[in-house]
C-alpha positions in Angstrom: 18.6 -9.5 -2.3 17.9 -12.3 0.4 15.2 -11.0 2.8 17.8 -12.1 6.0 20.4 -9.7 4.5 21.3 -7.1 7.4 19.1 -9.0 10.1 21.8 -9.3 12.3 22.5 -5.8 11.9 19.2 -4.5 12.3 18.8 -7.0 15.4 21.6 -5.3 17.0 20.4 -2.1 16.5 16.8 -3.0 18.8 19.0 -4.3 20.9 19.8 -0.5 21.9 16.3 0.4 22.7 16.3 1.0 26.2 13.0 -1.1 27.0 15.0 -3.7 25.5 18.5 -3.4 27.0 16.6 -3.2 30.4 14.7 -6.2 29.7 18.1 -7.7 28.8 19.9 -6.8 32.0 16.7 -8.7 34.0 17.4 -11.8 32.2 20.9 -11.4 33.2 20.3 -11.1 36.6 17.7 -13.9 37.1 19.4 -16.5 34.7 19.7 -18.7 37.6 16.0 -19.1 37.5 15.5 -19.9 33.5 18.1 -22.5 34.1 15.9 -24.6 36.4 13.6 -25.0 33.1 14.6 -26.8 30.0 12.0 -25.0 27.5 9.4 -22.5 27.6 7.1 -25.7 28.0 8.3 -26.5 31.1 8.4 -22.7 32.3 4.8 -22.1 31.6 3.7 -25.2 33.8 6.3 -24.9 36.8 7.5 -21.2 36.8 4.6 -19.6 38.3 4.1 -22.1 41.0 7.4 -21.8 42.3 7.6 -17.6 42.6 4.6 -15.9 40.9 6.5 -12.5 41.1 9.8 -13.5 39.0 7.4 -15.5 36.7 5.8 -12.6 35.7 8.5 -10.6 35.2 10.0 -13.2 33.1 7.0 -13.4 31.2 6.2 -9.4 30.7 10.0 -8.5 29.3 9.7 -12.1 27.1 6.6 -10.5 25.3 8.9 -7.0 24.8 11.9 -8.9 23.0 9.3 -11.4 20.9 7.6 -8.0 19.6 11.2 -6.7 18.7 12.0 -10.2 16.9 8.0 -10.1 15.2 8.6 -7.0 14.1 11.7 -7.5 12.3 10.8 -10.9 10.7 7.5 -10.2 9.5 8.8 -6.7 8.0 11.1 -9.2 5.9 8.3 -11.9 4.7 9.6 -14.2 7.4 6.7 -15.8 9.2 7.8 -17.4 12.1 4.7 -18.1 14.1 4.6 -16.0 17.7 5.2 -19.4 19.8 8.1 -20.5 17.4 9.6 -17.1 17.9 9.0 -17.7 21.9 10.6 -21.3 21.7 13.4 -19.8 20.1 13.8 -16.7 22.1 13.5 -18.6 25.6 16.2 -21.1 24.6 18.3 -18.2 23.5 18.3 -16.4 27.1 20.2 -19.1 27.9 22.8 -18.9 25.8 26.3 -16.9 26.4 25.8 -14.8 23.6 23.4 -12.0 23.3 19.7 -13.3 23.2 19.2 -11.6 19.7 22.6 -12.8 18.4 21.9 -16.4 19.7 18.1 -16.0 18.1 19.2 -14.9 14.4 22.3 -17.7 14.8 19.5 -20.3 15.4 16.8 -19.2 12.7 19.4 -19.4 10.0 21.5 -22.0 10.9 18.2 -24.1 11.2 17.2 -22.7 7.4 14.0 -21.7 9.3 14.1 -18.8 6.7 13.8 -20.6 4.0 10.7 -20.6 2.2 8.3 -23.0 1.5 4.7 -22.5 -0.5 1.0 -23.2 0.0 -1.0 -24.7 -2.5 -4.7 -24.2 -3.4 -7.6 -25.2 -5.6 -9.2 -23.1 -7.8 -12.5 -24.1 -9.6 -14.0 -21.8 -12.3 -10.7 -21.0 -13.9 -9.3 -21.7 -17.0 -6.2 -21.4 -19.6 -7.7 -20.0 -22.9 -6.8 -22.4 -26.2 -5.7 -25.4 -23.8 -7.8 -27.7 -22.7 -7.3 -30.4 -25.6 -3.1 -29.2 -25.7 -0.8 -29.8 -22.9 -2.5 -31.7 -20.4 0.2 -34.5 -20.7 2.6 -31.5 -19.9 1.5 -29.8 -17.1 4.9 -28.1 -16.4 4.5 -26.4 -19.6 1.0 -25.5 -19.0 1.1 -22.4 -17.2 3.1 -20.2 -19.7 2.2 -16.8 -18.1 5.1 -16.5 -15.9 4.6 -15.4 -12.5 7.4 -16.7 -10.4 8.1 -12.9 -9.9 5.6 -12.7 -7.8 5.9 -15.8 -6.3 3.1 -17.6 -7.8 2.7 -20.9 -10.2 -0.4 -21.7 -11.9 -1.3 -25.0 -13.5 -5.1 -26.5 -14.8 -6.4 -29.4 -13.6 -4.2 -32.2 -14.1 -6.3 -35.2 -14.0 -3.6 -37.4 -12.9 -1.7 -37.5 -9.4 1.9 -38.1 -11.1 1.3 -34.8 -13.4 0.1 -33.0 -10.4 3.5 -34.0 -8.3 5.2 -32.6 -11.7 3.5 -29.2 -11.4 4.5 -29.1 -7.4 8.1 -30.1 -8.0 8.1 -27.7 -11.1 6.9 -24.9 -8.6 9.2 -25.6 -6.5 11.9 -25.2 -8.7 10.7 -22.0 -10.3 9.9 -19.9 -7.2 13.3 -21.0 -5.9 12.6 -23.0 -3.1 15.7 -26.1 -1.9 14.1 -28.1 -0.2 12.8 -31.2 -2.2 9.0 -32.3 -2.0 8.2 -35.5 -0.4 6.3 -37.2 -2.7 5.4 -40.0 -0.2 3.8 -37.6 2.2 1.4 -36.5 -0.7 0.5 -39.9 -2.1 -0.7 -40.3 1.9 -2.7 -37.4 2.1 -3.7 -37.9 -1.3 -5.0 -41.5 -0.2 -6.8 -40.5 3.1 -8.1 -37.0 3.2 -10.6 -35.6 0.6 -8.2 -34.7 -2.4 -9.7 -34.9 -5.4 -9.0 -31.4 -5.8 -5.2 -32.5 -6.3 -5.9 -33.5 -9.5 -9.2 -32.3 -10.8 -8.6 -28.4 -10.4 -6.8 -25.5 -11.0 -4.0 -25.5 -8.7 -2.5 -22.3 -7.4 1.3 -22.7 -5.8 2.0 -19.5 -3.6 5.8 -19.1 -2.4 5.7 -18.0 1.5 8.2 -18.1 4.2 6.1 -20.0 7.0 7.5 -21.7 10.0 4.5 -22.8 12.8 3.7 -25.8 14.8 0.0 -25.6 14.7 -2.8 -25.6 11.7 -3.9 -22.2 11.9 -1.2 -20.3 14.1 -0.4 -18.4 10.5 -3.6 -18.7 8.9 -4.1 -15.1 8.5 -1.0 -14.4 7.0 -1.8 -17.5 4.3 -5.1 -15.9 3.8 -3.3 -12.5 2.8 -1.0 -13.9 0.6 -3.6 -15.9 -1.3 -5.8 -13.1 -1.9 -3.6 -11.0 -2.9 -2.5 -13.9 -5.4 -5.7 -14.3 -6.8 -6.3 -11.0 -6.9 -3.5 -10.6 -9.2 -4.2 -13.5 -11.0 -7.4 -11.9 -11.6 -5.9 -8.5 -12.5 -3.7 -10.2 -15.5 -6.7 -12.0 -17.0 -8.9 -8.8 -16.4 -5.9 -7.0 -18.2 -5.1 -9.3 -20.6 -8.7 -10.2 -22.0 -9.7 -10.1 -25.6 -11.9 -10.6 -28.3 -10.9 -14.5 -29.4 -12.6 -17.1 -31.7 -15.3 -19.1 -30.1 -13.2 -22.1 -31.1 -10.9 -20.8 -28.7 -12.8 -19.9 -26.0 -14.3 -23.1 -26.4 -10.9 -24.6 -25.7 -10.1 -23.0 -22.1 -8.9 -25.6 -19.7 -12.8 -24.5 -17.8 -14.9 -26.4 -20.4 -12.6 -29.1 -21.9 -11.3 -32.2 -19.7 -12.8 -30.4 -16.4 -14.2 -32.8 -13.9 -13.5 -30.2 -11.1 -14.9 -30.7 -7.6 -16.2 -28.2 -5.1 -15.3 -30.6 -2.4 -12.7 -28.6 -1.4 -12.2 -29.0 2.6 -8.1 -28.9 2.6 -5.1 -26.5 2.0 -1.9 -28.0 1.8 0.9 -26.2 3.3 4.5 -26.9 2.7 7.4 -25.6 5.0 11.3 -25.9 5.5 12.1 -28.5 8.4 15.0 -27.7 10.4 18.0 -29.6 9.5 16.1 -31.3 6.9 16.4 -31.4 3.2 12.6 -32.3 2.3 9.4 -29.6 2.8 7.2 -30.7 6.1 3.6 -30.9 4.3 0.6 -30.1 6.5 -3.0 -31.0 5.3 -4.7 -28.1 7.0 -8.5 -28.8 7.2 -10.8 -25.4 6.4 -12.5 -25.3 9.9 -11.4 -21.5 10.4 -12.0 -19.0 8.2 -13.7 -21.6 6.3 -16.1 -19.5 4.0 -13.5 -16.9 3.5 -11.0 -19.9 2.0 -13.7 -21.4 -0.1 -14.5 -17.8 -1.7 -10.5 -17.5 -2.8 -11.0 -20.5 -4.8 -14.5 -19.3 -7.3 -11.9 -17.6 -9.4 -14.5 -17.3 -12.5 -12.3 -16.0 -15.3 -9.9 -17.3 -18.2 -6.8 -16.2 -18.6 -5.3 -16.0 -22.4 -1.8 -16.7 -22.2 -0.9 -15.2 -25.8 -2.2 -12.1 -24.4 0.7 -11.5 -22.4 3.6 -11.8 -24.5 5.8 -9.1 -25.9 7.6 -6.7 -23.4 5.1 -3.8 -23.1 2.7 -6.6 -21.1 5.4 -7.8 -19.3 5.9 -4.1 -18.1 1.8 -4.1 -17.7 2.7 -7.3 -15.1 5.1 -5.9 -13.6 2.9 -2.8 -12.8 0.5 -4.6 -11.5 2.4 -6.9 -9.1 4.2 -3.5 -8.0 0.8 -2.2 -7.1 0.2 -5.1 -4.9 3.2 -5.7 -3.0 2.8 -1.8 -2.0 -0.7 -3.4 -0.4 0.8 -6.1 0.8 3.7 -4.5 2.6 1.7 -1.7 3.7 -1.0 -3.9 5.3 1.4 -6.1 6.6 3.5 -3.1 8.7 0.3 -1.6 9.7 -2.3 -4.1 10.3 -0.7 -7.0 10.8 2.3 -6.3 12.7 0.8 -2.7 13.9 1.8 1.0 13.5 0.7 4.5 15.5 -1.2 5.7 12.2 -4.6 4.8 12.5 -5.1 6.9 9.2 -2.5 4.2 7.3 -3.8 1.3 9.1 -7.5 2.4 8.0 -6.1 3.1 4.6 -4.8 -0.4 3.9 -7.7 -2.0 5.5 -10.0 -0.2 2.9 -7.2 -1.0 0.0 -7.6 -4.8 0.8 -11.3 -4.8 1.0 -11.2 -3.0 -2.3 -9.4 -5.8 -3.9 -11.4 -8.1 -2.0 -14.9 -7.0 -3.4 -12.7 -6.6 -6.8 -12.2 -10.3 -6.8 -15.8 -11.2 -5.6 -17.2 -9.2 -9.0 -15.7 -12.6 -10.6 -17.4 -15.0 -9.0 -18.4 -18.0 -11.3 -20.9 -19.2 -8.6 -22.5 -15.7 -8.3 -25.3 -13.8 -10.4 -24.7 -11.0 -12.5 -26.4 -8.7 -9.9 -24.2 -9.5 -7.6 -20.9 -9.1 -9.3 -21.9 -5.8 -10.5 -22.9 -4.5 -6.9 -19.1 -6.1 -5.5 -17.5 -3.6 -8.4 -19.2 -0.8 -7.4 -18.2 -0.6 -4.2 -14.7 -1.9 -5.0 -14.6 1.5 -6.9 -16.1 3.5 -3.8 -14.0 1.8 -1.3 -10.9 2.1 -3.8 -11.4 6.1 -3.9 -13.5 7.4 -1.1 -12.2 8.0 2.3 -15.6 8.5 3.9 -18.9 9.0 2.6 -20.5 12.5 2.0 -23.6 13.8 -0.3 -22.1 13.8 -4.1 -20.4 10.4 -3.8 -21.0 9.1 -6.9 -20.1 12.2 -9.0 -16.7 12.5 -7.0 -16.2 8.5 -7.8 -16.7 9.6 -11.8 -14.1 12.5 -11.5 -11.6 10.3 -9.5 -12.0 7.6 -12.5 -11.7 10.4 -14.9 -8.1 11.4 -13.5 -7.2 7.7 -12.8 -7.8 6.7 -16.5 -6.1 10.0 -18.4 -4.4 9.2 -21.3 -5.5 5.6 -21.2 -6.4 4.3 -24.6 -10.2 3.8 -24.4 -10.4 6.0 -22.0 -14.2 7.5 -22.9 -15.5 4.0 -23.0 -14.3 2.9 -20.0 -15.7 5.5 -18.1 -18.7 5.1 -19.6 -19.0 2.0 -18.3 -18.0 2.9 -14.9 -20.9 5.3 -15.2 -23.2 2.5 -16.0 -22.1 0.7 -13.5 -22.9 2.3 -10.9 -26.6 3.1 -12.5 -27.1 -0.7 -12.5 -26.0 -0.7 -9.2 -28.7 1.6 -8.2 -31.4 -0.2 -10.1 -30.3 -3.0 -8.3 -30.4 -2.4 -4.7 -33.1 0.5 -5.1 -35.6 -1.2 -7.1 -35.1 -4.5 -7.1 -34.2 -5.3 -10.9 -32.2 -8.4 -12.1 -29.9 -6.8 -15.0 -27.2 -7.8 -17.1 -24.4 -5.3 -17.8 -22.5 -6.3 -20.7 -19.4 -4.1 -20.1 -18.6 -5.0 -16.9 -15.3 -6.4 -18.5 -14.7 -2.8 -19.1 -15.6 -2.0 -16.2 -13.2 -4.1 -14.7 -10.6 -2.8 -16.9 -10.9 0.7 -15.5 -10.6 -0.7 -11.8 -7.1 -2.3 -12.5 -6.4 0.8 -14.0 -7.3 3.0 -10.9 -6.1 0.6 -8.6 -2.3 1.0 -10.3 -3.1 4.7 -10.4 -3.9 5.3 -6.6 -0.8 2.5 -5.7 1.3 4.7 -7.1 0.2 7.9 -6.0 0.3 6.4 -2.9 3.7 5.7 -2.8 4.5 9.8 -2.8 2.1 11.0 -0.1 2.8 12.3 3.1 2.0 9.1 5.5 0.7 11.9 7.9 -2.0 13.0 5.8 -5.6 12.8 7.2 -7.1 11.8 3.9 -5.2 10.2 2.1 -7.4 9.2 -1.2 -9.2 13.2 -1.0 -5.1 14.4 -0.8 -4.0 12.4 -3.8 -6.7 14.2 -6.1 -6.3 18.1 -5.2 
């Protein structure tokens, strides 16, 4: 089903709010005055100076429709940036229509709905068994299919025309029209530090963007690509077994890798209106830059073989259910905003979970590190707030999360040990290595599905949610 399916409809029914159908009827009666302004450009420079009062007015019932039309979009996975939606909304005052009817008209007559897709480096990351097999094919590369989700994956190419192949490939899979334009890229490709194009793991995310500047939707990209790598992450963690060093010694990490960690661009791609090619924007990491560069140390190979057969394919499908709960849950009450502060808090501690989940991975890390990122992914993951007997309750809660799971007493045991490494760690100072972390990992996707789902039946008025979900 097409995320603008019954936008219209639910438009008109905002329209009946009463904050809005008064904001309406001031735009009515003061259309004289938008008329002496072409855009909202030209309002914002003039307007005040010529009557302050109306100005504001203007101005204060323009912010209550754009948090109506904000709303609405971003519930569907429609990122129009705030002063696109603005743009549009001041140019649809002046229509003879209704100002919502005249909005929606424009935003999908304009295919501003459409989606486009950001892609992203990864270094660390490999395909188990292929680094000598496939390069020359890259669009066969990335058999793990998880266009489901919205996501591509590819290794390093190590040639600009194969690359191109993967990003038209992408675009084809995750169901995207508009074409790629390949001229664009061989620019950007030419004049802005790119190696990464062809040297490393590329990651294409499917998104619906629309936004004039570099970072006016940065934080929305941010949240999709963790949550893409986190998944990523998930399926290898999932999917990992014991394989022939021969094979291990093929992943796409160790053979024909020449990756670089000059990574200091994102490209983004985005429908242009009335335009059959993707707009491409070479966003330079200057915000948020540390953050970015941490989504790329993805340290982990993934075995496609693993994954074959229908019961993983259920196992994916799990998994990627578990995460678009997180994603549309922080998205409704974090992003956009909600009255709970007991959901908002919840999702905000779900994503850091997953956050510090992904960080346990980390090539460029020590051991000590990732083992003290897992732990408190697991504390953060079941714990509302902290009280004396944490850790026991964090065993229990593992316990329940992992019943009936095969391996069930190992995992837990390495849970356990986990968290008496951690200890060690940050209370006496040792350097360890814990050789089940894998397992330990294991058990977190586990829980993570677990609590997801539970999730899903609560009442959203409870206090505690995590405590509630155990009694």
């Amino acid at each position: 089903m097409s995320r603008t399916d019954g936008l219209a409809q639910a438009l008109s029914r905002r329209a009946k709010i009463k904050k809005i159908e008064a904001a309406i009827a001031f735009f009515a009666a003061n259309r004289a005055f938008l008329d002496r302004y072409e855009d909202l450009e030209s309002f914002v420079f003039n307007a005040f100076e010529h009557d302050e009062k109306l100005a504001q007015g203007v101005e204060y019932h323009l912010v209550a429709l754009r948090r109506q039309l904000l709303d609405e979009l971003w519930s569907r996975h429609i990122f129009l940036s705030v002063n696109a939606i603005e743009q549009l909304l001041y140019m649809s005052l002046k229509a003879d229509v209704h100002p919502f009817v005249a909005f929606c008209d424009c935003v999908l007559e304009n295919g501003l709905h459409h989606p486009g897709l950001v892609l992203y480096p990864l270094h660390s990351f490999g395909f188990l068994g292929l680094g000598l097999f496939g390069l020359g094919r890259p669009q066969r590369v990335a058999t793990l299919d998880l266009s489901a989700a919205g996501i591509e994956l590819t290794p390093q190419t190590n040639n600009f025309d194969r690359s191109i192949a993967f990003v038209e490939f992408a675009r084809k899979t995750l169901g995207i029209v508009h074409e790629v334009p390949r001229e664009l890229l061989e620019h950007y490709y030419r004049s802005r530090p790119l190696k990464w194009f062809t040297q490393n793991p590329l990651l294409a995310v499917r998104v619906s963007s629309y936004a004039s500047g570099y970072y006016v939707n940065q934080r929305i990209l941010l949240m999709k690509l963790r949550l893409s790598t986190t998944l990523i992450a998930m399926v290898a963690v999932m999917g990992r077994r014991e394989v022939p060093s021969e094979y291990h010694d093929f992943s796409t990490a160790r053979v024909n890798n020449w990756e670089t960690l000059d990574i200091a661009h994102y490209l983004l791609f985005q429908a242009d209106p009335n335009k059959s090619h993707l707009s491409v924007d070479c966003t330079p990491m200057h915000v948020n830059r540390i953050e970015l560069a941490e989504l790329a140390d993805l340290g982990v190979d993934i075995d496609p073989r693993a994954w074959k057969g229908k019961a993983r394919r259920s196992q994916l499908t799990t998994i990627r259910n578990a995460l678009e709960f997180l994603e549309d849950g922080y998205l409704r009450h974090c992003v956009i905003g909600s009255k709970s502060q007991e959901l908002s808090r919840l999702f905000r501690k779900l994503l850091s979970s997953i956050n510090y989940f992904r960080r346990s991975l980390r090539a460029r890390g020590q051991t000590s590190e990732n083992i003290v990122a897992l732990a408190i992914a697991f504390e953060t993951l079941l714990i509302d707030f902290y009280a004396r007997g944490v850790t026991d309750r964090i065993h229990m809660r593992v316990r329940t999360c992992l019943a009936g799971k095969s391996g069930v007493a190992a995992m837990c045991d390495a849970v356990q040990e986990l968290f008496v490494s951690r200890g060690k760690i940050l209370h006496a100072g040792e350097t360890l290595q814990f050789k089940d972390i894998p397992l330990a990992r294991k058990a977190y996707v586990i829980c993570f599905v677990h609590i997801s789902q539970r999730l899903t039946l609560l009442d959203p008025k409870t206090k505690n949610p995590l405590s509630a979900i155990f009694l």
